[in-house]
TORKOL-4160 file (C-alpha; in steps of 0.2 Angstrom, whole numbers, padded with zeros to 4 digits, m for minus):
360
<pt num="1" X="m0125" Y="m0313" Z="m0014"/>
<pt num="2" X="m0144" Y="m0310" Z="m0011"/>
<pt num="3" X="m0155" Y="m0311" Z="m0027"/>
<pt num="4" X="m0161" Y="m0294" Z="m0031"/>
<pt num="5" X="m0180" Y="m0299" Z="m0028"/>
<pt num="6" X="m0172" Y="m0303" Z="m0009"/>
<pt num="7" X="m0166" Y="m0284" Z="m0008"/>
<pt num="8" X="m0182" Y="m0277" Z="m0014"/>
<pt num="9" X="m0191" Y="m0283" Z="m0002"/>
<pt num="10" X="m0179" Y="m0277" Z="0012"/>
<pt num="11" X="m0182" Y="m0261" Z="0009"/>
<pt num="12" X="m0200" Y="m0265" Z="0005"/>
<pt num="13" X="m0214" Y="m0269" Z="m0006"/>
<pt num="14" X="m0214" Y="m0261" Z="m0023"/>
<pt num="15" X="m0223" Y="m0243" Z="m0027"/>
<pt num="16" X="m0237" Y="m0249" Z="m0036"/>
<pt num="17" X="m0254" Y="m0245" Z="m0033"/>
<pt num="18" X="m0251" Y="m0228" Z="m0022"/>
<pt num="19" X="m0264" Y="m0219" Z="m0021"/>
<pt num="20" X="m0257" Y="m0205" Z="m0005"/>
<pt num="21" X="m0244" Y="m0192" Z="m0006"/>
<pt num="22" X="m0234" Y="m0199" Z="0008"/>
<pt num="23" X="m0235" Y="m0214" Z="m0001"/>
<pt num="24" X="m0227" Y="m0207" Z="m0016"/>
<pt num="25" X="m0213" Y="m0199" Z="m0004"/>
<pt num="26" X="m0211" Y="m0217" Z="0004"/>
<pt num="27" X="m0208" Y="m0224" Z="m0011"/>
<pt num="28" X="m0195" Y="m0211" Z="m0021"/>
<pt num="29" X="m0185" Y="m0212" Z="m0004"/>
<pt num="30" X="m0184" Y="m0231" Z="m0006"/>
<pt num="31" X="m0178" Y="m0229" Z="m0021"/>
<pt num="32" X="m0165" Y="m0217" Z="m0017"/>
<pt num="33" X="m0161" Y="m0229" Z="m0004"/>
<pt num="34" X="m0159" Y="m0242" Z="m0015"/>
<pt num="35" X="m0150" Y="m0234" Z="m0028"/>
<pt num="36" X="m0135" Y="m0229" Z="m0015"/>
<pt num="37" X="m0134" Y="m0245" Z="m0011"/>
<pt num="38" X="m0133" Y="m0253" Z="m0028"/>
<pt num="39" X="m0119" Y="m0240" Z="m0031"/>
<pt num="40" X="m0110" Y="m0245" Z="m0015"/>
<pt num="41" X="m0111" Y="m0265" Z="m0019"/>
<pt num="42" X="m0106" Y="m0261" Z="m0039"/>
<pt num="43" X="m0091" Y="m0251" Z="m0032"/>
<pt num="44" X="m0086" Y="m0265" Z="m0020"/>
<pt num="45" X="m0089" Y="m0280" Z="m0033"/>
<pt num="46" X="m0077" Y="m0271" Z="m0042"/>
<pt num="47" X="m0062" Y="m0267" Z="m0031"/>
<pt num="48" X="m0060" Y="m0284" Z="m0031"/>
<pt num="49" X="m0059" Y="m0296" Z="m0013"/>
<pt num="50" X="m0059" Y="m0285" Z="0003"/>
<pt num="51" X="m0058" Y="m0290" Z="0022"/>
<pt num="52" X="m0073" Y="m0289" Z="0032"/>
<pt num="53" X="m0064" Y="m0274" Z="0040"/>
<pt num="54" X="m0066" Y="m0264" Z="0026"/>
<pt num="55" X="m0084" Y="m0269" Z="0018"/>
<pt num="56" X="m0095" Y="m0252" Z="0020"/>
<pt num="57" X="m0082" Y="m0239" Z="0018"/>
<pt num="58" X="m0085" Y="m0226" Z="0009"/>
<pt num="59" X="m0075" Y="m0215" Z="m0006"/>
<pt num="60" X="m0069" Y="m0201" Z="0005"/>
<pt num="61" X="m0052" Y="m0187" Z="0003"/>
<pt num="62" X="m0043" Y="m0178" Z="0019"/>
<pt num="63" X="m0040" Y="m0158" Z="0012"/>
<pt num="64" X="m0028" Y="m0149" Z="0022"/>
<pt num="65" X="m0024" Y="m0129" Z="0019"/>
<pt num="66" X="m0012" Y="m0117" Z="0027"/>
<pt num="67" X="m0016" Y="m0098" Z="0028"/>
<pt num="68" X="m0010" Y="m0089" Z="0013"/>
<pt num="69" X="0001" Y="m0072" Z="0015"/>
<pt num="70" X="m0005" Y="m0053" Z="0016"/>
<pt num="71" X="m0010" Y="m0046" Z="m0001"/>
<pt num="72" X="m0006" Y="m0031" Z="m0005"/>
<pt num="73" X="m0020" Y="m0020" Z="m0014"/>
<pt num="74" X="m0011" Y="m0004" Z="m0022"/>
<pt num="75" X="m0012" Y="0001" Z="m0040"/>
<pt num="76" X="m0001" Y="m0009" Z="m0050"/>
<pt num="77" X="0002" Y="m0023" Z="m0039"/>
<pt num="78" X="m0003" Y="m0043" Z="m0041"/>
<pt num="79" X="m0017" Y="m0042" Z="m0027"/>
<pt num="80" X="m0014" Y="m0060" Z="m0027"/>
<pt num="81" X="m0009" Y="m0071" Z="m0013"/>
<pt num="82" X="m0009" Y="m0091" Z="m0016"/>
<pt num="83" X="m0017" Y="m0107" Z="m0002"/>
<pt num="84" X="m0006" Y="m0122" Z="m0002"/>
<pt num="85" X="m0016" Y="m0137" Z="0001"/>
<pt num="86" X="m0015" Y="m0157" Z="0002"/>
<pt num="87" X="m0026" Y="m0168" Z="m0005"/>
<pt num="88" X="m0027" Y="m0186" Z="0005"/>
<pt num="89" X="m0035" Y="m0202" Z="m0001"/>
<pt num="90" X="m0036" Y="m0215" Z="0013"/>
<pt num="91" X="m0045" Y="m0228" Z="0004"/>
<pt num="92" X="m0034" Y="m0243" Z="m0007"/>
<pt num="93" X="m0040" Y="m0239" Z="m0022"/>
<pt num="94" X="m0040" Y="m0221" Z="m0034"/>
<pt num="95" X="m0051" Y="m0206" Z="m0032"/>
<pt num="96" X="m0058" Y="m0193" Z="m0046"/>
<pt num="97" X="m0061" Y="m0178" Z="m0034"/>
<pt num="98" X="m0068" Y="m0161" Z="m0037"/>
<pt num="99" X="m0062" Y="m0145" Z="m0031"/>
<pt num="100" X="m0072" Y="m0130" Z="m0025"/>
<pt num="101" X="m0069" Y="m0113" Z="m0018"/>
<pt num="102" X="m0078" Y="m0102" Z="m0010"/>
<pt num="103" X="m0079" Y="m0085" Z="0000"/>
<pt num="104" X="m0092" Y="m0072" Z="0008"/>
<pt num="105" X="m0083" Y="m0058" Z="m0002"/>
<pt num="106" X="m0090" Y="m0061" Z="m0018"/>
<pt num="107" X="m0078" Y="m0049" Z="m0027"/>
<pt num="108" X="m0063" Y="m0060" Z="m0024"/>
<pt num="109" X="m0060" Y="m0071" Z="m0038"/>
<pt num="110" X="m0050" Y="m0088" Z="m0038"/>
<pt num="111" X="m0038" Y="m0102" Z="m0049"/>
<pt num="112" X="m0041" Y="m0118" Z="m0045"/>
<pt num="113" X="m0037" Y="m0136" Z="m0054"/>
<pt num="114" X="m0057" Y="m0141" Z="m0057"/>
<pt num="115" X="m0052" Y="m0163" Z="m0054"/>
<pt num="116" X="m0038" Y="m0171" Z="m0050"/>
<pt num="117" X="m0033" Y="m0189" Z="m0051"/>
<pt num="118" X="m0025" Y="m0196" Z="m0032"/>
<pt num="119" X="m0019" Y="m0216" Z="m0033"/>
<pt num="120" X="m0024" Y="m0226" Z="m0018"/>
<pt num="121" X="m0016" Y="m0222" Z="m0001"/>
<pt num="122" X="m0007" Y="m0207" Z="m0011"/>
<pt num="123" X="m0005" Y="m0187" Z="m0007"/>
<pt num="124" X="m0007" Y="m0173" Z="m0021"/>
<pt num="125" X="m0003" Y="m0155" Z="m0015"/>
<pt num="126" X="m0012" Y="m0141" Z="m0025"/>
<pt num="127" X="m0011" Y="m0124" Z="m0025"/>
<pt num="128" X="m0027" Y="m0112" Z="m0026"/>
<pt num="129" X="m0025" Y="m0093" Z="m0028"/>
<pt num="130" X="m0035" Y="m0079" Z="m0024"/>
<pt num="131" X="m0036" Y="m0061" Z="m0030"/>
<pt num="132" X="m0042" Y="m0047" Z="m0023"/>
<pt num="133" X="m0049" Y="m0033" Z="m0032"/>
<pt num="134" X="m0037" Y="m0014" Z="m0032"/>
<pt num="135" X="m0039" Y="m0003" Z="m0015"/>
<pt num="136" X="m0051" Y="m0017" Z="m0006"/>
<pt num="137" X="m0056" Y="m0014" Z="0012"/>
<pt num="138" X="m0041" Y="m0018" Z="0023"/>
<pt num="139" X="m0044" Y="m0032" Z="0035"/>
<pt num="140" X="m0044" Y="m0049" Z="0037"/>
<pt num="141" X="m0053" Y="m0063" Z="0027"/>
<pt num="142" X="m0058" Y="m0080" Z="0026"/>
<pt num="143" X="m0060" Y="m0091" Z="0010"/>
<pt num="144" X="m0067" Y="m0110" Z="0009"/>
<pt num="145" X="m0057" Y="m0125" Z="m0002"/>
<pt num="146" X="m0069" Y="m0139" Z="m0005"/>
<pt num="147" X="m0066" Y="m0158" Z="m0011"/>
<pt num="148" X="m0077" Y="m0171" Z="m0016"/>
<pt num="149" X="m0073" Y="m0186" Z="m0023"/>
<pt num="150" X="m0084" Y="m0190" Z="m0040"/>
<pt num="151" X="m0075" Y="m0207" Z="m0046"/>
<pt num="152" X="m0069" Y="m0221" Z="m0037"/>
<pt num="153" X="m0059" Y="m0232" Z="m0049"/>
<pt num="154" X="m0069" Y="m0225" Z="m0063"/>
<pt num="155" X="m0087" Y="m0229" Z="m0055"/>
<pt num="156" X="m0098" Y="m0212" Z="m0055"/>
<pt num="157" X="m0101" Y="m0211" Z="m0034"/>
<pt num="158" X="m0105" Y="m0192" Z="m0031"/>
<pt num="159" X="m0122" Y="m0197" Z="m0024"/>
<pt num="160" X="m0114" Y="m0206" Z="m0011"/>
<pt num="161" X="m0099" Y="m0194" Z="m0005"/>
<pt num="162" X="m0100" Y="m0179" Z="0007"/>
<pt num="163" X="m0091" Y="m0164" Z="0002"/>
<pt num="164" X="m0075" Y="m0161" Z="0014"/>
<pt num="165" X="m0069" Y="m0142" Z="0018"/>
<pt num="166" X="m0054" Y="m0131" Z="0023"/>
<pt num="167" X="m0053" Y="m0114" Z="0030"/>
<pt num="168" X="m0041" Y="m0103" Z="0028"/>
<pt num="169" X="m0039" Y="m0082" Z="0032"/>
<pt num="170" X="m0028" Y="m0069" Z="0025"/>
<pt num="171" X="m0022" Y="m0051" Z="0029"/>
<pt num="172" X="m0027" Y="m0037" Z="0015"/>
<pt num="173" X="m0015" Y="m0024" Z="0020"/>
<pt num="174" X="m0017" Y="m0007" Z="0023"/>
<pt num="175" X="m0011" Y="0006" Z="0010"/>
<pt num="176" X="m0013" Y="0026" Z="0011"/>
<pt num="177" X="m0006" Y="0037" Z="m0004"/>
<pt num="178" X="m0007" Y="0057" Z="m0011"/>
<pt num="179" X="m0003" Y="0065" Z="m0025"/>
<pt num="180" X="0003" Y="0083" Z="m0021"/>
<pt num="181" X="0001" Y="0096" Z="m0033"/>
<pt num="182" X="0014" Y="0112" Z="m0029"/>
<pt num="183" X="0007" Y="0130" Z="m0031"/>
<pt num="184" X="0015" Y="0145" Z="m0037"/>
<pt num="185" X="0029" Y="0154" Z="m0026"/>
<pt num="186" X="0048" Y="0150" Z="m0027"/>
<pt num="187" X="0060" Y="0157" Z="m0041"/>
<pt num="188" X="0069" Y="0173" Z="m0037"/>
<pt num="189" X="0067" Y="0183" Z="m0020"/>
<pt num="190" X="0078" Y="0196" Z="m0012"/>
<pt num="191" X="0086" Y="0190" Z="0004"/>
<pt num="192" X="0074" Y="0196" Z="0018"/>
<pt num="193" X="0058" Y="0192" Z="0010"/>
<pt num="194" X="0048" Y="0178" Z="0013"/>
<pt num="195" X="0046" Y="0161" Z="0003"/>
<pt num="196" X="0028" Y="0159" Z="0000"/>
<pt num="197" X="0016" Y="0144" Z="m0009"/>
<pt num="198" X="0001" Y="0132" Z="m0005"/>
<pt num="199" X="0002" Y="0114" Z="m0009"/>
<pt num="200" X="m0017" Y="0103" Z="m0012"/>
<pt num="201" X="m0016" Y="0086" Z="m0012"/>
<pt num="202" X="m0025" Y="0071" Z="m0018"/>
<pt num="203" X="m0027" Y="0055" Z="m0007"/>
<pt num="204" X="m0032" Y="0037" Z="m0011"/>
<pt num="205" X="m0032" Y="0023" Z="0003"/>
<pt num="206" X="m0040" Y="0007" Z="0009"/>
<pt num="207" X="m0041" Y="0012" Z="0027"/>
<pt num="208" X="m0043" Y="0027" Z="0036"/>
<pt num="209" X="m0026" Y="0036" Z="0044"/>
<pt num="210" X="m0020" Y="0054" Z="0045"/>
<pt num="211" X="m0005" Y="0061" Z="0036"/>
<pt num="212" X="0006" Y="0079" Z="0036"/>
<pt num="213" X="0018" Y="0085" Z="0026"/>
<pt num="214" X="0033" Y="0096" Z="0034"/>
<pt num="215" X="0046" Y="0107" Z="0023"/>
<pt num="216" X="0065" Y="0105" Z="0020"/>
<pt num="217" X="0076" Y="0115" Z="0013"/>
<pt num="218" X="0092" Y="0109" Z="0003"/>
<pt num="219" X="0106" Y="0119" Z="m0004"/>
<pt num="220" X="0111" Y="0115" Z="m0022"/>
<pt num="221" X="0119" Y="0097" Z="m0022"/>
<pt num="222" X="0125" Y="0097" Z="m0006"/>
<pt num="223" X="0115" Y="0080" Z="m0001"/>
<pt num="224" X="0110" Y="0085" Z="0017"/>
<pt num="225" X="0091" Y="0090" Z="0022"/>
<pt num="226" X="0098" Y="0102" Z="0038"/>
<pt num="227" X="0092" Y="0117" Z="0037"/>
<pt num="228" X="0104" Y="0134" Z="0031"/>
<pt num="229" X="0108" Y="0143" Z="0043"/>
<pt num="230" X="0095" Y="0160" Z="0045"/>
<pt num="231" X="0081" Y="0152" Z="0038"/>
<pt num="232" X="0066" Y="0148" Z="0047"/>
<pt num="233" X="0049" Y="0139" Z="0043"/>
<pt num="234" X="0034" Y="0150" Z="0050"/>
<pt num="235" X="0020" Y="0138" Z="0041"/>
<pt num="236" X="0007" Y="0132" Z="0049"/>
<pt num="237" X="0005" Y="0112" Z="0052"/>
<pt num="238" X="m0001" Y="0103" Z="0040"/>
<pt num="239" X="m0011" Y="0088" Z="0045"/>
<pt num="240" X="m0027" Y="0081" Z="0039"/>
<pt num="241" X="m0037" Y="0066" Z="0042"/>
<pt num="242" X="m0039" Y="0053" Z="0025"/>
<pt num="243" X="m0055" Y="0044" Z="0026"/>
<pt num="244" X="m0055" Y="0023" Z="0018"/>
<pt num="245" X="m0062" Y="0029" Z="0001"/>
<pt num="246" X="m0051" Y="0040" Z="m0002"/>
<pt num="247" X="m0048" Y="0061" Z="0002"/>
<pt num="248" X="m0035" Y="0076" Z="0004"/>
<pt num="249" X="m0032" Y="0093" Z="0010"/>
<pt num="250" X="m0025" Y="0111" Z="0006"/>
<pt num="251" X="m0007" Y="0118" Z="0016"/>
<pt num="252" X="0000" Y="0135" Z="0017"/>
<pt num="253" X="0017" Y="0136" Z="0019"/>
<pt num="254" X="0029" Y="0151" Z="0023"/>
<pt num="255" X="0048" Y="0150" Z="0026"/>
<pt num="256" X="0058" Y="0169" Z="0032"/>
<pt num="257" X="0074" Y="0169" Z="0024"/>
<pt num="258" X="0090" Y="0182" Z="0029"/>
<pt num="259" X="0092" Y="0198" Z="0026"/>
<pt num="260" X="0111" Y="0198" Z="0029"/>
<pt num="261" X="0116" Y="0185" Z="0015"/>
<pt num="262" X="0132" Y="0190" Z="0007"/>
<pt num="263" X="0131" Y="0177" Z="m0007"/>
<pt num="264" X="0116" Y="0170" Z="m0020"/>
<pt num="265" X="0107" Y="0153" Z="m0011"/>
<pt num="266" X="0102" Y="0142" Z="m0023"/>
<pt num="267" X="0090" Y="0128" Z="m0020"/>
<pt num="268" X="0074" Y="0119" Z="m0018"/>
<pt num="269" X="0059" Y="0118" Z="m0004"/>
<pt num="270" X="0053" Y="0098" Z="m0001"/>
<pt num="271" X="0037" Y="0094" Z="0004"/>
<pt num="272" X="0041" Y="0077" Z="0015"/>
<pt num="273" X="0024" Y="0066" Z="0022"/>
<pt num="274" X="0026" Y="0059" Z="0039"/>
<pt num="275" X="0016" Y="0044" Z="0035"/>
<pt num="276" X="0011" Y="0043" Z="0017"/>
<pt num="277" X="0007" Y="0025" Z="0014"/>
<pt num="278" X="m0003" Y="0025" Z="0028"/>
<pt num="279" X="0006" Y="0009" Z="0039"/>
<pt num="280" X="0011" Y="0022" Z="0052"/>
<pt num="281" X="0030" Y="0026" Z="0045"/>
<pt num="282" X="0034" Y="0042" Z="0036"/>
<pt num="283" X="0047" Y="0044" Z="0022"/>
<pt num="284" X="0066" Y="0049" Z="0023"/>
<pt num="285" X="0070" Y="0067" Z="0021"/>
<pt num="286" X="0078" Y="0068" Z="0000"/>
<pt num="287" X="0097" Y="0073" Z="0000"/>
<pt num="288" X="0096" Y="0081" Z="m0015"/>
<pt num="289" X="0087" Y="0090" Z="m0026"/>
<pt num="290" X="0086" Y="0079" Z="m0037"/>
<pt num="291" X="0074" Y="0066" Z="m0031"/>
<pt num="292" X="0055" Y="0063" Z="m0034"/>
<pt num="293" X="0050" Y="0069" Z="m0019"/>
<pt num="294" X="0041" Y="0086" Z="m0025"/>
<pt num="295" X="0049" Y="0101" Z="m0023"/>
<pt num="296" X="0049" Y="0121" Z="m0027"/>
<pt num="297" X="0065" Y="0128" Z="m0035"/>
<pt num="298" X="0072" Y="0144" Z="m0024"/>
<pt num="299" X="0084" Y="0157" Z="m0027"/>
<pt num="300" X="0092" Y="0170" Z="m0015"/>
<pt num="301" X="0098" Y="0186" Z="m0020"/>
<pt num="302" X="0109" Y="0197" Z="m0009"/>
<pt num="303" X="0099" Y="0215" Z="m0007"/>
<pt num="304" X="0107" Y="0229" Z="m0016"/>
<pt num="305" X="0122" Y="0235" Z="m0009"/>
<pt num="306" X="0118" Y="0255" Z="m0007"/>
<pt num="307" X="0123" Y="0268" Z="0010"/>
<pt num="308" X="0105" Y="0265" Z="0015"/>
<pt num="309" X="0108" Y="0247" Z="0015"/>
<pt num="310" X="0125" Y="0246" Z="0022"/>
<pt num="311" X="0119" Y="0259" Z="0036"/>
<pt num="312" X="0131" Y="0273" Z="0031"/>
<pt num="313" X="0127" Y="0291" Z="0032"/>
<pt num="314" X="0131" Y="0309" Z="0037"/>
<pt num="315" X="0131" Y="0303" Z="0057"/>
<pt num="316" X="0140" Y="0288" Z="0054"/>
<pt num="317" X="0159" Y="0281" Z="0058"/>
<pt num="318" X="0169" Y="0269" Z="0052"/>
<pt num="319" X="0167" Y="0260" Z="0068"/>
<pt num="320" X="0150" Y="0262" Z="0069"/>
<pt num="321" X="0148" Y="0254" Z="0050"/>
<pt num="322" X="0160" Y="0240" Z="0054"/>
<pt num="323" X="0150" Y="0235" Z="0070"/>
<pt num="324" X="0135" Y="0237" Z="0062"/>
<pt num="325" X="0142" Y="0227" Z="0046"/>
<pt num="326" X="0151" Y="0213" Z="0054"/>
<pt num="327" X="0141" Y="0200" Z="0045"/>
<pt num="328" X="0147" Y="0205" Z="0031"/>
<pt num="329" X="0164" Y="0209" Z="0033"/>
<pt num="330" X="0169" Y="0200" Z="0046"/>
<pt num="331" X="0175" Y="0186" Z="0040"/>
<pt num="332" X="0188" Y="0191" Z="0026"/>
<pt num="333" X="0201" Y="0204" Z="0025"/>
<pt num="334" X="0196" Y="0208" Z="0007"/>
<pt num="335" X="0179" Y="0213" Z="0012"/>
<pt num="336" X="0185" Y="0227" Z="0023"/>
<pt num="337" X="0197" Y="0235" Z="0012"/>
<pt num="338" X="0183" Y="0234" Z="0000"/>
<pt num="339" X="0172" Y="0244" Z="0013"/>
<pt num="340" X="0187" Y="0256" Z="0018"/>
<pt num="341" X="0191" Y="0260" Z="0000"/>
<pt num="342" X="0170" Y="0264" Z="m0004"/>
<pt num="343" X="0171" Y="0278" Z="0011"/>
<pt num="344" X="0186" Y="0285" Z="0008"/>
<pt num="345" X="0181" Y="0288" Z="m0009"/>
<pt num="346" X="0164" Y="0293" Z="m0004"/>
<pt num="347" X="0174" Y="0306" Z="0008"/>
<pt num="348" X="0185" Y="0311" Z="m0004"/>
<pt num="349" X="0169" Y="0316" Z="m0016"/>
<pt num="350" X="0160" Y="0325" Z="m0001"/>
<pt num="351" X="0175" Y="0335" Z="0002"/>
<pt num="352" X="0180" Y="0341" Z="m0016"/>
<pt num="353" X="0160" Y="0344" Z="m0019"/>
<pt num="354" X="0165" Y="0358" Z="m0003"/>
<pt num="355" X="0178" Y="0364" Z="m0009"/>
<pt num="356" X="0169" Y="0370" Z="m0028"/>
<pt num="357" X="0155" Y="0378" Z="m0016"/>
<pt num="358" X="0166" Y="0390" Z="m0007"/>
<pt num="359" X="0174" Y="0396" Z="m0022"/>
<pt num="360" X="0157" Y="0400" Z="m0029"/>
C-alpha cells in the first residue's frame, strides 16, 4: 500500500500558499477527492481480502415497489393505502440504509421505517403507507420511495453512496354523496287530492357528476316498491349537476292519487337517487318503509260517502248508480245489498214525506 505522502502528491501538491480563488476551489475539491477515497480504502482494509474483481465497488441497495391499491377518501374511511417494497443488497458484506418518501402532493402524509439493517447478499421487504387527506381530488397520483445506504459494516459512507429510487402510482377514487332534507306535505289526504312536498339537498363530492332523485310509493309492509294501482307521479324531473367541492339543488314533487278508493291507503313516498355516490350506479329501490332511505309518511282516506258522492239523485236509477258505481261495488255481493238497502230506504222516506203533504 502506497505511503500517504505518495497519495498526496497524486492528487497534487498541497494548498498552501493560495493566493487566487480558483485556487482555493482547486484545492477544497482535492480534498473532497481525497477524503472519498480514504473512505473507500478504510471500508475495503476492512472487509477483509477481496478479488481483484471486486476492489472498487461501491455500497450500493436494489429498491423495488409495486403500485399500491385505490384509496378511498369519504368521511370516516382509513384514506390509506400501503406500497410493498424490496430492499436488495448486492454487495458481501452488510448495509445501514435510509429510507425516504416523497410526493408533489404535499398534503399526503406517510409511514415509513427510517433505517434498516440488510446482511450481505440478503433481501428485506418493507412496507410504506400513505394517507390521503378526506374528499381529495380524484385522480391518480405518483409518490417516490428512496434508499441509501449510510453504513457499510459499521463504516459511516453516506458521502460516497448515490440515493436509489422507486415510483409507484395510485387511484383516489371518486366519491359523490347528499344529504336530503324532506319538506312539509304527506300525513292525511282525501282520496282524489294530490300528494304534495319539495325535498333540498346537500351534496359533498371529490369529483364532478350529476345526480336525481325519482319517487316510489310503497304500501304499508308489503316489501315491493311497484306502484298502487291509480296513483300517478306528475313531478317534474329532478336532476342537478354536483360540482368537485361540493353543491345541491331544490325538487318539487307531486304524485295524483284516486278518487275511487273504497279502503284507507296507508304508506310512505321514497325519494331514491339514481347515482348518489357518484361512480355512475344508483341505489336499489327500499322494500319497505322501513329503511333509511328518506321517506314521507301517506295516508288515504276514502271521500265521504253522500248522494252527491255516490251520483244519486232525483233523475237517477238504480242501473244508472250501479254503472256509474261499479268500482265500488263491483267486486262483492255485500256491497250491492248495502247500496240496494240505502235507496230503498231513501225511497221509502221520499214516499212517506208525500204522503203527510197530501193530507195537509
Amino acid at each position: 500500500m502506497k505511503p500517504l505522502s505518495e497519495i498526496h502528491s497524486f492528487f497534487g501538491p498541497t494548498c498552501h500558499n493560495i493566493y487566487s480563488l480558483e485556487g482555493v476551489v482547486g484545492c477544497m475539491s482535492r480534498r473532497a477527492v481525497l477524503s472519498a477515497m480514504m473512505a473507500s480504502l478504510v471500508l475495503m482494509m476492512s472487509l477483509g481480502p477481496v478479488s481483484s474483481g471486486q476492489i472498487g465497488i461501491l455500497p450500493s441497495v436494489v429498491i423495488t415497489c409495486d403500485d399500491p391499491g385505490p384509496v378511498e377518501v369519504w368521511p370516516g374511511a382509513t384514506r390509506t393505502t400501503i406500497v410493498y417494497c424490496t430492499l436488495e443488497n448486492p454487495n458481501f458484506y452488510s448495509e445501514s440504509v435510509e429510507i425516504g418518501t416523497e410526493s408533489e402532493e404535499s398534503d399526503f402524509l406517510f409511514a415509513a421505517p427510517q433505517t434498516v439493517t440488510i446482511g450481505a447478499g440478503q433481501e428485506m421487504d418493507i412496507q410504506v403507507i400513505i394517507r390521503v387527506p378526506e374528499l381529495f381530488p380524484a385522480g391518480t397520483y405518483s409518490a417516490n420511495i428512496t434508499a441509501k445506504v449510510t453504513e457499510a459494516n459499521g463504516i459511516e459512507v453516506a458521502a460516497i453512496t448515490s440515493q436509489e429510487e422507486d415510483s409507484v402510482s395510485f387511484e383516489v377514487m371518486k366519491y359523490g354523496s347528499c344529504e336530503v332534507m324532506m319538506g312539509q306535505g304527506g300525513g292525511a289526504i282525501e282520496a282524489g287530492d294530490p300528494v304534495v312536498f319539495a325535498a333540498s339537498f346537500v351534496c359533498e363530492a371529490n369529483s364532478e357528476f350529476s345526480i336525481g332523485y325519482s319517487l316510489v310509493m310503497i304500501e304499508g309492509e308489503s316489501m315491493s316498491s311497484m306502484w298502487p294501482s291509480g296513483f300517478e307521479d306528475q313531478s317534474a324531473p329532478c336532476e342537478f349537476q354536483v360540482q368537485a367541492t361540493g353543491g345541491g339543488g331544490n325538487c318539487q314533487f307531486q304524485i295524483a292519487t284516486p278518487s275511487n278508493l273504497a279502503n284507507s291507503w296507508n304508506g310512505c313516498v321514497v325519494l331514491v337517487d339514481d347515482d348518489g355516490d357518484g361512480d355512475g350506479f344508483g341505489s336499489s329501490p327500499p322494500s319497505s318503509c322501513t329503511s333509511s332511505y328518506p321517506s314521507l309518511g301517506v295516508d288515504i282516506e276514502p271521500q265521504g260517502l253522500s248522494l252527491g258522492s255516490i251520483g244519486l239523485d232525483s233523475n237517477s236509477s238504480v242501473t244508472d248508480l250501479l254503472i256509474d258505481n261499479k268500482e265500488l261495488v263491483g267486486g262483492g255481493v255485500g256491497g250491492l245489498v248495502l247500496l240496494l238497502s240505502l235507496v230503498m230506504v231513501l225511497r221509502r222516506r221520499s214516499r212517506a214525506y208525500d204522503e203527510d203533504w197530501d193530507e195537509d
